[in-house]
C-alpha positions as CSV (number, residue, x, y, z in Angstrom):
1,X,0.0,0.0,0.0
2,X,1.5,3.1,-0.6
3,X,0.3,6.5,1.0
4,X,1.0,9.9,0.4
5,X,1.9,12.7,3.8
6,X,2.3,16.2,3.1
7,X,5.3,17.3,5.0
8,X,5.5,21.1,6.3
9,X,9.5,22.2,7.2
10,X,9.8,24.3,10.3
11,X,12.8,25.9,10.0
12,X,15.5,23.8,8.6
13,X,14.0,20.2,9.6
14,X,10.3,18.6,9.2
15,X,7.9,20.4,11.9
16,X,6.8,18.1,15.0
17,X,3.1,17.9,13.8
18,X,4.5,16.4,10.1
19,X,6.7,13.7,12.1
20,X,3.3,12.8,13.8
21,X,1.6,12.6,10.8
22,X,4.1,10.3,9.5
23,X,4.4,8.2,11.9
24,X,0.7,7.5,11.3
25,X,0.9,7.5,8.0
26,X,3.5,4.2,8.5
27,X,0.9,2.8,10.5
28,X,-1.1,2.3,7.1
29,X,1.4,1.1,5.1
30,X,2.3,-2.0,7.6
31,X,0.0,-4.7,8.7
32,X,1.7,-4.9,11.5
33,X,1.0,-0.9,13.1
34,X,4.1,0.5,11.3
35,X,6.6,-1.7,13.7
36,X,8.4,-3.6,10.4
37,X,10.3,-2.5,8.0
38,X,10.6,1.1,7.0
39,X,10.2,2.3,3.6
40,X,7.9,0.3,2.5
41,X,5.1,2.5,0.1
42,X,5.2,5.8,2.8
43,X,5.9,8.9,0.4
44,X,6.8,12.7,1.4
45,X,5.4,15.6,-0.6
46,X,7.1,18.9,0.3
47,X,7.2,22.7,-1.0
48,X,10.6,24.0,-0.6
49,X,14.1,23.8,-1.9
50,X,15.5,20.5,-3.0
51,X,18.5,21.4,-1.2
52,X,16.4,20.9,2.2
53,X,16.4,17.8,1.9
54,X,19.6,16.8,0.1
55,X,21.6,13.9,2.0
56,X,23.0,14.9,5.2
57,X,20.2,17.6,5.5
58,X,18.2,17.6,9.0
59,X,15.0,17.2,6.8
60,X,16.5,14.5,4.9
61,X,17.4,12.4,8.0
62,X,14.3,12.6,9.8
63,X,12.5,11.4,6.5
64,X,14.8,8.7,6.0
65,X,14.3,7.6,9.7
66,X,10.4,7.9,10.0
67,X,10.8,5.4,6.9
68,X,10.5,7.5,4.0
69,X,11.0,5.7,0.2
70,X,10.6,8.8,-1.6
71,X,10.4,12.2,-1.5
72,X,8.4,14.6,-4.3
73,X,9.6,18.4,-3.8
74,X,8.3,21.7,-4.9
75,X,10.4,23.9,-5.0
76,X,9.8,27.7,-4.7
77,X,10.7,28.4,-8.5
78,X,7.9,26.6,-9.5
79,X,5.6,27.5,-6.8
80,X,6.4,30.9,-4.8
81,X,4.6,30.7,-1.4
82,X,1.8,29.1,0.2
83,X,-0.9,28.6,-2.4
84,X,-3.6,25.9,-0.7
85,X,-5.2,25.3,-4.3
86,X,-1.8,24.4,-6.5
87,X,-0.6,22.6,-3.2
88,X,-4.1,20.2,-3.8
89,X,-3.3,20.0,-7.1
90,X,0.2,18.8,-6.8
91,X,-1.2,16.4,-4.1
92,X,-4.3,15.4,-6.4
93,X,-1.3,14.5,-9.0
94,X,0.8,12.9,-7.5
95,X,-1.9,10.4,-6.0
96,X,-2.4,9.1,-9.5
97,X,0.9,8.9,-11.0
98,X,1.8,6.8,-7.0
99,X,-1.2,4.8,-7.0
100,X,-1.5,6.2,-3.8
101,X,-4.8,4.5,-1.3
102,X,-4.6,7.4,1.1
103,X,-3.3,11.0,1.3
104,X,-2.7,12.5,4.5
105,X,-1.5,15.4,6.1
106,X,-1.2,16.8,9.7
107,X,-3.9,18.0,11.3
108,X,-2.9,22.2,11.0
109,X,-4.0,25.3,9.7
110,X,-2.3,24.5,6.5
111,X,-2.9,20.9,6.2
112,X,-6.7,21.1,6.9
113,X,-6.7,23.9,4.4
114,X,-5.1,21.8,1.4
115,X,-6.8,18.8,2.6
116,X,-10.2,20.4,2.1
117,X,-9.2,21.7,-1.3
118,X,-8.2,18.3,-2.3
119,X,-11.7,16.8,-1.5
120,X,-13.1,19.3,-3.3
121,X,-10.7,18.5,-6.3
122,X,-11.2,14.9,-6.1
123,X,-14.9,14.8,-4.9
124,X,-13.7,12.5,-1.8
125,X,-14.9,12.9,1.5
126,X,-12.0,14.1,4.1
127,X,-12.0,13.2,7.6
128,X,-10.4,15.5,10.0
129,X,-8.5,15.1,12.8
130,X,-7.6,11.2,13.1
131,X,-6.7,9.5,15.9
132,X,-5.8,6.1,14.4
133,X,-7.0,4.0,10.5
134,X,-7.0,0.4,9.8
135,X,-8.3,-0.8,6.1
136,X,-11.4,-2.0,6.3
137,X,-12.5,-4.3,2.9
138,X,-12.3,-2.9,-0.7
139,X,-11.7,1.2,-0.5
140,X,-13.2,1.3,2.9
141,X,-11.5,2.3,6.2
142,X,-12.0,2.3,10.3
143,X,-11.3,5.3,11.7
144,X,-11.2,6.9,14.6
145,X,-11.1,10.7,15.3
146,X,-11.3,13.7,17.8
147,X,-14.9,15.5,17.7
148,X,-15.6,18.7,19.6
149,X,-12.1,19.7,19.9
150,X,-11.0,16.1,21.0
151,X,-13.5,16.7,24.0
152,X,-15.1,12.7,22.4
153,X,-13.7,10.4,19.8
154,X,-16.0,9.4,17.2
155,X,-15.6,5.6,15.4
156,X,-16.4,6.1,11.6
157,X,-16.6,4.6,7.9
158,X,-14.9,6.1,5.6
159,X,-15.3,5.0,1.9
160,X,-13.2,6.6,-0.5
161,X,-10.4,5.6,-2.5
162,X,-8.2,7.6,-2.1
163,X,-8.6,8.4,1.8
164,X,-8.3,12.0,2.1
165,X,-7.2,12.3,6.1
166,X,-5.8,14.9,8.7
167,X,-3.9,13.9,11.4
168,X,-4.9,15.2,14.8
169,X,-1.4,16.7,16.5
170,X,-2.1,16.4,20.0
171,X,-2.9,12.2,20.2
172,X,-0.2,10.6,17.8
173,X,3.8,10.6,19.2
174,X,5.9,10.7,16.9
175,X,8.1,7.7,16.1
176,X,10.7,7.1,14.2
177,X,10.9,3.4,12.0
178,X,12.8,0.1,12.8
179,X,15.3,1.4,10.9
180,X,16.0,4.3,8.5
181,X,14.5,4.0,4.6
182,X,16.6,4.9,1.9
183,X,15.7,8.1,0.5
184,X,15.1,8.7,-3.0
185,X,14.2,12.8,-3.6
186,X,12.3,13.9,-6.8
187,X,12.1,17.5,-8.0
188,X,8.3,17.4,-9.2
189,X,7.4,19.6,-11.5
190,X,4.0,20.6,-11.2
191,X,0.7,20.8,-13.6
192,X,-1.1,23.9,-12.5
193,X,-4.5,25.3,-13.6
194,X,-5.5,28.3,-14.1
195,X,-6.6,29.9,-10.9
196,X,-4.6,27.8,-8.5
197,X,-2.1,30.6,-7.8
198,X,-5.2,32.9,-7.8
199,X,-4.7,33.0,-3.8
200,X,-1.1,32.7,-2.7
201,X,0.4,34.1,0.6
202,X,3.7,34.9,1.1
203,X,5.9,35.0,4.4
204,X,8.4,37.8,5.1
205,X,12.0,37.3,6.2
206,X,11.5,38.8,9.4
207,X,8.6,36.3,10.2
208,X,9.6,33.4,8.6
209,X,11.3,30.7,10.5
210,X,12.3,30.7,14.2
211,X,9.9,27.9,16.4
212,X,6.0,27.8,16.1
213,X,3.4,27.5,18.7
214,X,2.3,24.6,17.3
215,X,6.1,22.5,18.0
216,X,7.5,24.8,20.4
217,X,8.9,22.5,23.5
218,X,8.1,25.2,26.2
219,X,5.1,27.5,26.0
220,X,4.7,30.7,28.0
221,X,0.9,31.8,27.9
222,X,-0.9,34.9,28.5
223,X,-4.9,36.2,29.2
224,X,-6.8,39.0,29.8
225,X,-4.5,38.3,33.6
226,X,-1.7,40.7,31.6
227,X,-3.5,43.8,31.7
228,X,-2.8,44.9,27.7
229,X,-0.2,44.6,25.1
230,X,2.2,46.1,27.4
231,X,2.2,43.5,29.6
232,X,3.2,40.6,27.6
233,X,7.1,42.1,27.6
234,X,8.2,40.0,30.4
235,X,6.3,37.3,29.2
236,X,8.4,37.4,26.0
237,X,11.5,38.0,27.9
238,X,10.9,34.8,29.6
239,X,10.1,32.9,26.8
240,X,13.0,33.8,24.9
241,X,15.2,32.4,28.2
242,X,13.4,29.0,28.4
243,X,13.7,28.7,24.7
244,X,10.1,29.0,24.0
245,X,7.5,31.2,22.6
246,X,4.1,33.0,23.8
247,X,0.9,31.7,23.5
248,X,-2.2,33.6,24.1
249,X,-5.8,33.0,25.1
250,X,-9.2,34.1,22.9
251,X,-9.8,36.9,24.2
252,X,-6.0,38.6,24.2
253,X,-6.7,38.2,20.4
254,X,-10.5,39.3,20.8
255,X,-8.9,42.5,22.1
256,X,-6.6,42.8,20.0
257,X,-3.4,42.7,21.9
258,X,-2.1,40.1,19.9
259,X,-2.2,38.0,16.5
260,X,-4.6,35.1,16.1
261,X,-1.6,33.2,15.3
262,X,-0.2,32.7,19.2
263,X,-3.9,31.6,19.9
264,X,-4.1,28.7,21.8
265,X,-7.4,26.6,22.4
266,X,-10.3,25.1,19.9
267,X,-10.3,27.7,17.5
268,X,-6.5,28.3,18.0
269,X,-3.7,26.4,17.9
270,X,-3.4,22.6,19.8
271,X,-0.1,22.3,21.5
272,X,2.1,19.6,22.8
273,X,5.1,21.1,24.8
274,X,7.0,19.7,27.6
275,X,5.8,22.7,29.5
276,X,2.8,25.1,29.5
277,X,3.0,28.2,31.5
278,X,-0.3,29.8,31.8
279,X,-0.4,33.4,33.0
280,X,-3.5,35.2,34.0
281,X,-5.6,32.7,32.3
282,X,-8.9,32.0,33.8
283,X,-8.6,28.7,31.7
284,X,-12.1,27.8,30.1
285,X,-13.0,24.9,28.2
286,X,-11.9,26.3,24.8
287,X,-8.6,26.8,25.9
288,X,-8.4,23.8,27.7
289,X,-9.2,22.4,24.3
290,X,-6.0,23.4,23.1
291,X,-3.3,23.1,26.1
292,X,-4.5,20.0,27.6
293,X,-2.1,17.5,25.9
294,X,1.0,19.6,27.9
295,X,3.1,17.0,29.4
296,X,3.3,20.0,32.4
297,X,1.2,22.9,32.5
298,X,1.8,25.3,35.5
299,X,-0.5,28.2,36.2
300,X,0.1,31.8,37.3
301,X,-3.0,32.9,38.4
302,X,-4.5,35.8,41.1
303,X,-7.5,33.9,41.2
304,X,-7.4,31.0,43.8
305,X,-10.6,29.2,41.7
306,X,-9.7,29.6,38.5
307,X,-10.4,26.6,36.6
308,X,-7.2,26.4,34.9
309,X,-5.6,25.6,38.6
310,X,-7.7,22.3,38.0
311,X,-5.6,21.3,34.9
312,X,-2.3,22.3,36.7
313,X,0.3,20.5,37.9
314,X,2.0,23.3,40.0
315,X,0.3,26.4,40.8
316,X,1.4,29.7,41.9
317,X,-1.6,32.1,43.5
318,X,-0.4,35.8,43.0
319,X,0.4,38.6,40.6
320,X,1.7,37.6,37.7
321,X,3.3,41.2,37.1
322,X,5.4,40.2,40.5
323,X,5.8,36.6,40.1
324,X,6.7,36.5,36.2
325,X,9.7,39.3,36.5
326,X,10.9,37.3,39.7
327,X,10.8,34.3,37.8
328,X,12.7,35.9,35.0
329,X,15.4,37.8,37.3
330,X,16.3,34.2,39.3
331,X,17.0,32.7,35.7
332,X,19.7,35.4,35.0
333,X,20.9,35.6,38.5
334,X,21.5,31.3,37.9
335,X,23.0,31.9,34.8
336,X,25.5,34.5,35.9
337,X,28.6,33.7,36.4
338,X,30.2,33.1,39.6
Protein backbone atom coordinates (compact mmCIF):
# COMPACT_ATOMS: atom_id res chain seq x y z
CA UNK A 1 0.00 0.00 0.00
CA UNK A 2 1.50 3.11 -0.55
CA UNK A 3 0.28 6.51 1.00
CA UNK A 4 1.02 9.93 0.37
CA UNK A 5 1.89 12.67 3.80
CA UNK A 6 2.25 16.19 3.14
CA UNK A 7 5.35 17.33 5.04
CA UNK A 8 5.50 21.07 6.34
CA UNK A 9 9.53 22.16 7.20
CA UNK A 10 9.78 24.29 10.34
CA UNK A 11 12.85 25.91 10.04
CA UNK A 12 15.52 23.76 8.60
CA UNK A 13 14.01 20.25 9.60
CA UNK A 14 10.32 18.63 9.22
CA UNK A 15 7.90 20.40 11.93
CA UNK A 16 6.75 18.11 14.98
CA UNK A 17 3.07 17.88 13.77
CA UNK A 18 4.52 16.42 10.10
CA UNK A 19 6.68 13.66 12.09
CA UNK A 20 3.31 12.79 13.82
CA UNK A 21 1.58 12.56 10.82
CA UNK A 22 4.05 10.31 9.53
CA UNK A 23 4.40 8.17 11.95
CA UNK A 24 0.67 7.53 11.31
CA UNK A 25 0.91 7.47 8.01
CA UNK A 26 3.54 4.22 8.50
CA UNK A 27 0.88 2.83 10.46
CA UNK A 28 -1.13 2.31 7.12
CA UNK A 29 1.44 1.05 5.08
CA UNK A 30 2.29 -2.04 7.56
CA UNK A 31 0.02 -4.66 8.65
CA UNK A 32 1.72 -4.87 11.53
CA UNK A 33 1.01 -0.88 13.05
CA UNK A 34 4.06 0.48 11.28
CA UNK A 35 6.59 -1.70 13.67
CA UNK A 36 8.38 -3.59 10.38
CA UNK A 37 10.27 -2.48 7.95
CA UNK A 38 10.61 1.13 6.97
CA UNK A 39 10.24 2.26 3.57
CA UNK A 40 7.92 0.26 2.45
CA UNK A 41 5.08 2.49 0.11
CA UNK A 42 5.21 5.80 2.77
CA UNK A 43 5.93 8.89 0.36
CA UNK A 44 6.79 12.65 1.44
CA UNK A 45 5.38 15.57 -0.59
CA UNK A 46 7.14 18.87 0.26
CA UNK A 47 7.19 22.74 -0.98
CA UNK A 48 10.55 24.01 -0.57
CA UNK A 49 14.13 23.82 -1.93
CA UNK A 50 15.53 20.50 -2.97
CA UNK A 51 18.52 21.43 -1.17
CA UNK A 52 16.35 20.88 2.23
CA UNK A 53 16.45 17.81 1.85
CA UNK A 54 19.59 16.79 0.10
CA UNK A 55 21.64 13.92 1.98
CA UNK A 56 22.98 14.86 5.19
CA UNK A 57 20.19 17.62 5.48
CA UNK A 58 18.16 17.58 9.04
CA UNK A 59 15.02 17.22 6.79
CA UNK A 60 16.49 14.54 4.93
CA UNK A 61 17.44 12.43 7.96
CA UNK A 62 14.32 12.60 9.80
CA UNK A 63 12.52 11.38 6.50
CA UNK A 64 14.81 8.70 5.99
CA UNK A 65 14.27 7.58 9.71
CA UNK A 66 10.39 7.90 9.98
CA UNK A 67 10.75 5.42 6.86
CA UNK A 68 10.48 7.53 3.98
CA UNK A 69 10.96 5.67 0.19
CA UNK A 70 10.58 8.79 -1.58
CA UNK A 71 10.37 12.18 -1.46
CA UNK A 72 8.41 14.59 -4.26
CA UNK A 73 9.62 18.38 -3.76
CA UNK A 74 8.28 21.74 -4.93
CA UNK A 75 10.39 23.89 -4.99
CA UNK A 76 9.81 27.67 -4.67
CA UNK A 77 10.74 28.37 -8.52
CA UNK A 78 7.91 26.59 -9.48
CA UNK A 79 5.61 27.48 -6.83
CA UNK A 80 6.40 30.93 -4.76
CA UNK A 81 4.62 30.66 -1.43
CA UNK A 82 1.78 29.06 0.23
CA UNK A 83 -0.90 28.59 -2.40
CA UNK A 84 -3.64 25.91 -0.65
CA UNK A 85 -5.25 25.30 -4.29
CA UNK A 86 -1.81 24.37 -6.51
CA UNK A 87 -0.63 22.65 -3.20
CA UNK A 88 -4.09 20.24 -3.83
CA UNK A 89 -3.28 20.02 -7.13
CA UNK A 90 0.23 18.77 -6.84
CA UNK A 91 -1.21 16.39 -4.10
CA UNK A 92 -4.26 15.44 -6.44
CA UNK A 93 -1.29 14.52 -9.00
CA UNK A 94 0.83 12.91 -7.48
CA UNK A 95 -1.92 10.39 -6.02
CA UNK A 96 -2.39 9.09 -9.46
CA UNK A 97 0.87 8.86 -11.02
CA UNK A 98 1.82 6.78 -7.02
CA UNK A 99 -1.17 4.78 -6.99
CA UNK A 100 -1.54 6.15 -3.78
CA UNK A 101 -4.78 4.51 -1.32
CA UNK A 102 -4.61 7.44 1.14
CA UNK A 103 -3.30 11.00 1.32
CA UNK A 104 -2.65 12.49 4.52
CA UNK A 105 -1.51 15.37 6.05
CA UNK A 106 -1.16 16.77 9.69
CA UNK A 107 -3.87 18.02 11.26
CA UNK A 108 -2.89 22.23 11.02
CA UNK A 109 -3.98 25.30 9.67
CA UNK A 110 -2.29 24.55 6.52
CA UNK A 111 -2.89 20.88 6.17
CA UNK A 112 -6.66 21.10 6.86
CA UNK A 113 -6.74 23.93 4.39
CA UNK A 114 -5.09 21.77 1.38
CA UNK A 115 -6.84 18.83 2.62
CA UNK A 116 -10.20 20.42 2.14
CA UNK A 117 -9.20 21.66 -1.30
CA UNK A 118 -8.16 18.25 -2.32
CA UNK A 119 -11.69 16.77 -1.51
CA UNK A 120 -13.07 19.27 -3.30
CA UNK A 121 -10.70 18.49 -6.33
CA UNK A 122 -11.18 14.93 -6.12
CA UNK A 123 -14.89 14.77 -4.89
CA UNK A 124 -13.69 12.50 -1.78
CA UNK A 125 -14.93 12.90 1.54
CA UNK A 126 -12.01 14.10 4.07
CA UNK A 127 -11.95 13.17 7.58
CA UNK A 128 -10.39 15.45 10.03
CA UNK A 129 -8.52 15.07 12.76
CA UNK A 130 -7.56 11.17 13.12
CA UNK A 131 -6.66 9.48 15.89
CA UNK A 132 -5.83 6.09 14.43
CA UNK A 133 -6.99 4.03 10.52
CA UNK A 134 -7.00 0.42 9.77
CA UNK A 135 -8.28 -0.84 6.08
CA UNK A 136 -11.40 -1.97 6.28
CA UNK A 137 -12.50 -4.32 2.92
CA UNK A 138 -12.34 -2.91 -0.70
CA UNK A 139 -11.69 1.17 -0.52
CA UNK A 140 -13.23 1.34 2.88
CA UNK A 141 -11.45 2.26 6.17
CA UNK A 142 -11.95 2.26 10.25
CA UNK A 143 -11.29 5.27 11.73
CA UNK A 144 -11.19 6.90 14.55
CA UNK A 145 -11.15 10.69 15.26
CA UNK A 146 -11.35 13.71 17.75
CA UNK A 147 -14.86 15.47 17.66
CA UNK A 148 -15.61 18.70 19.62
CA UNK A 149 -12.09 19.67 19.88
CA UNK A 150 -11.00 16.14 20.95
CA UNK A 151 -13.46 16.70 24.00
CA UNK A 152 -15.07 12.70 22.43
CA UNK A 153 -13.75 10.42 19.77
CA UNK A 154 -16.00 9.36 17.20
CA UNK A 155 -15.56 5.56 15.41
CA UNK A 156 -16.40 6.12 11.56
CA UNK A 157 -16.60 4.63 7.90
CA UNK A 158 -14.91 6.11 5.64
CA UNK A 159 -15.30 4.97 1.89
CA UNK A 160 -13.18 6.59 -0.52
CA UNK A 161 -10.45 5.64 -2.50
CA UNK A 162 -8.16 7.58 -2.07
CA UNK A 163 -8.58 8.36 1.79
CA UNK A 164 -8.26 12.01 2.15
CA UNK A 165 -7.23 12.31 6.11
CA UNK A 166 -5.77 14.94 8.69
CA UNK A 167 -3.88 13.86 11.43
CA UNK A 168 -4.94 15.16 14.75
CA UNK A 169 -1.42 16.65 16.50
CA UNK A 170 -2.06 16.38 20.00
CA UNK A 171 -2.86 12.19 20.15
CA UNK A 172 -0.22 10.57 17.76
CA UNK A 173 3.76 10.63 19.17
CA UNK A 174 5.88 10.67 16.92
CA UNK A 175 8.09 7.69 16.13
CA UNK A 176 10.66 7.15 14.24
CA UNK A 177 10.94 3.37 12.03
CA UNK A 178 12.82 0.09 12.75
CA UNK A 179 15.32 1.36 10.85
CA UNK A 180 16.04 4.29 8.54
CA UNK A 181 14.52 4.05 4.64
CA UNK A 182 16.61 4.85 1.94
CA UNK A 183 15.66 8.09 0.53
CA UNK A 184 15.07 8.74 -3.01
CA UNK A 185 14.15 12.76 -3.63
CA UNK A 186 12.26 13.93 -6.80
CA UNK A 187 12.09 17.46 -8.04
CA UNK A 188 8.33 17.43 -9.23
CA UNK A 189 7.42 19.63 -11.52
CA UNK A 190 3.96 20.59 -11.24
CA UNK A 191 0.75 20.80 -13.58
CA UNK A 192 -1.15 23.87 -12.51
CA UNK A 193 -4.50 25.29 -13.60
CA UNK A 194 -5.45 28.30 -14.06
CA UNK A 195 -6.60 29.94 -10.87
CA UNK A 196 -4.59 27.75 -8.52
CA UNK A 197 -2.15 30.61 -7.75
CA UNK A 198 -5.17 32.90 -7.78
CA UNK A 199 -4.67 32.97 -3.78
CA UNK A 200 -1.14 32.68 -2.70
CA UNK A 201 0.43 34.09 0.60
CA UNK A 202 3.68 34.90 1.12
CA UNK A 203 5.86 35.04 4.38
CA UNK A 204 8.43 37.80 5.09
CA UNK A 205 11.96 37.30 6.25
CA UNK A 206 11.53 38.81 9.43
CA UNK A 207 8.59 36.34 10.20
CA UNK A 208 9.61 33.44 8.62
CA UNK A 209 11.35 30.67 10.55
CA UNK A 210 12.33 30.69 14.18
CA UNK A 211 9.93 27.90 16.44
CA UNK A 212 6.04 27.81 16.10
CA UNK A 213 3.38 27.46 18.71
CA UNK A 214 2.32 24.61 17.29
CA UNK A 215 6.13 22.52 17.99
CA UNK A 216 7.51 24.78 20.37
CA UNK A 217 8.92 22.51 23.49
CA UNK A 218 8.08 25.21 26.23
CA UNK A 219 5.08 27.48 26.00
CA UNK A 220 4.71 30.67 27.97
CA UNK A 221 0.88 31.75 27.92
CA UNK A 222 -0.87 34.94 28.48
CA UNK A 223 -4.89 36.16 29.17
CA UNK A 224 -6.84 38.98 29.79
CA UNK A 225 -4.46 38.34 33.56
CA UNK A 226 -1.69 40.66 31.56
CA UNK A 227 -3.51 43.79 31.68
CA UNK A 228 -2.84 44.86 27.68
CA UNK A 229 -0.19 44.61 25.12
CA UNK A 230 2.23 46.07 27.43
CA UNK A 231 2.21 43.53 29.57
CA UNK A 232 3.22 40.58 27.56
CA UNK A 233 7.12 42.13 27.58
CA UNK A 234 8.23 40.05 30.36
CA UNK A 235 6.31 37.31 29.24
CA UNK A 236 8.43 37.44 25.98
CA UNK A 237 11.48 37.97 27.89
CA UNK A 238 10.89 34.76 29.63
CA UNK A 239 10.06 32.89 26.84
CA UNK A 240 12.98 33.82 24.86
CA UNK A 241 15.18 32.42 28.22
CA UNK A 242 13.37 29.00 28.43
CA UNK A 243 13.70 28.69 24.68
CA UNK A 244 10.06 28.96 24.05
CA UNK A 245 7.52 31.21 22.62
CA UNK A 246 4.14 32.98 23.76
CA UNK A 247 0.88 31.67 23.47
CA UNK A 248 -2.24 33.60 24.14
CA UNK A 249 -5.80 33.02 25.11
CA UNK A 250 -9.18 34.06 22.91
CA UNK A 251 -9.77 36.91 24.23
CA UNK A 252 -6.01 38.55 24.22
CA UNK A 253 -6.70 38.23 20.37
CA UNK A 254 -10.48 39.32 20.81
CA UNK A 255 -8.86 42.46 22.12
CA UNK A 256 -6.61 42.82 19.96
CA UNK A 257 -3.42 42.69 21.92
CA UNK A 258 -2.06 40.06 19.90
CA UNK A 259 -2.21 38.00 16.48
CA UNK A 260 -4.61 35.08 16.09
CA UNK A 261 -1.63 33.18 15.26
CA UNK A 262 -0.16 32.71 19.20
CA UNK A 263 -3.91 31.59 19.93
CA UNK A 264 -4.14 28.72 21.83
CA UNK A 265 -7.41 26.63 22.38
CA UNK A 266 -10.33 25.11 19.94
CA UNK A 267 -10.29 27.74 17.53
CA UNK A 268 -6.49 28.32 17.97
CA UNK A 269 -3.70 26.40 17.89
CA UNK A 270 -3.38 22.57 19.84
CA UNK A 271 -0.11 22.27 21.53
CA UNK A 272 2.08 19.56 22.83
CA UNK A 273 5.07 21.09 24.82
CA UNK A 274 6.98 19.74 27.65
CA UNK A 275 5.79 22.71 29.46
CA UNK A 276 2.77 25.12 29.54
CA UNK A 277 2.97 28.17 31.49
CA UNK A 278 -0.29 29.76 31.84
CA UNK A 279 -0.41 33.36 32.97
CA UNK A 280 -3.50 35.20 33.96
CA UNK A 281 -5.58 32.68 32.28
CA UNK A 282 -8.90 32.01 33.76
CA UNK A 283 -8.56 28.73 31.71
CA UNK A 284 -12.07 27.80 30.11
CA UNK A 285 -12.98 24.86 28.25
CA UNK A 286 -11.91 26.26 24.84
CA UNK A 287 -8.56 26.76 25.91
CA UNK A 288 -8.36 23.78 27.66
CA UNK A 289 -9.15 22.39 24.32
CA UNK A 290 -6.02 23.43 23.06
CA UNK A 291 -3.28 23.13 26.06
CA UNK A 292 -4.54 19.96 27.63
CA UNK A 293 -2.15 17.50 25.92
CA UNK A 294 0.95 19.62 27.89
CA UNK A 295 3.13 17.04 29.35
CA UNK A 296 3.26 20.01 32.40
CA UNK A 297 1.18 22.94 32.45
CA UNK A 298 1.84 25.28 35.53
CA UNK A 299 -0.55 28.18 36.19
CA UNK A 300 0.15 31.75 37.31
CA UNK A 301 -2.98 32.91 38.35
CA UNK A 302 -4.45 35.77 41.05
CA UNK A 303 -7.52 33.93 41.24
CA UNK A 304 -7.43 30.96 43.80
CA UNK A 305 -10.59 29.16 41.71
CA UNK A 306 -9.71 29.60 38.51
CA UNK A 307 -10.38 26.62 36.63
CA UNK A 308 -7.24 26.38 34.87
CA UNK A 309 -5.63 25.63 38.56
CA UNK A 310 -7.69 22.33 38.00
CA UNK A 311 -5.65 21.33 34.85
CA UNK A 312 -2.28 22.34 36.68
CA UNK A 313 0.31 20.50 37.91
CA UNK A 314 1.97 23.31 40.04
CA UNK A 315 0.26 26.38 40.82
CA UNK A 316 1.35 29.69 41.85
CA UNK A 317 -1.60 32.13 43.47
CA UNK A 318 -0.40 35.78 43.01
CA UNK A 319 0.41 38.56 40.59
CA UNK A 320 1.73 37.62 37.66
CA UNK A 321 3.26 41.17 37.14
CA UNK A 322 5.44 40.17 40.51
CA UNK A 323 5.84 36.56 40.10
CA UNK A 324 6.71 36.54 36.23
CA UNK A 325 9.70 39.28 36.50
CA UNK A 326 10.93 37.33 39.73
CA UNK A 327 10.77 34.35 37.84
CA UNK A 328 12.75 35.94 35.00
CA UNK A 329 15.35 37.81 37.30
CA UNK A 330 16.25 34.20 39.25
CA UNK A 331 17.01 32.68 35.67
CA UNK A 332 19.65 35.44 35.04
CA UNK A 333 20.86 35.60 38.48
CA UNK A 334 21.52 31.29 37.88
CA UNK A 335 22.99 31.88 34.83
CA UNK A 336 25.46 34.53 35.91
CA UNK A 337 28.56 33.73 36.37
CA UNK A 338 30.20 33.14 39.62
Amino acid sequence: MTVLCLVELDGTGAADASLRALTFARSLTAPDGGAGPAGDGLVAVLFADAGAVAGGTPAAGALAAYGVSDAYVVEPGQLPGYAPLAWARVLAGLTGATGASAVLAAGTDRGAEVMAHLGALTGAPMAANCVSAAPAGAGGWHIVRQRWAGLLLEDAALEASPALMTVATDTVAPAEAGAPAALTVHRHQPDLADGDLAVRATESASQAGGVSLANARVVVGGGRGVGGPEGFAPLEELAGLLGGVVGVSRVVTSEGWRPHKQQVGQTGTKITPELYLACGISGAIQHIAGCASAKHIVAVNADAGAPILGHAEYAVIGDLHEVIPALVAAIKARGAPG
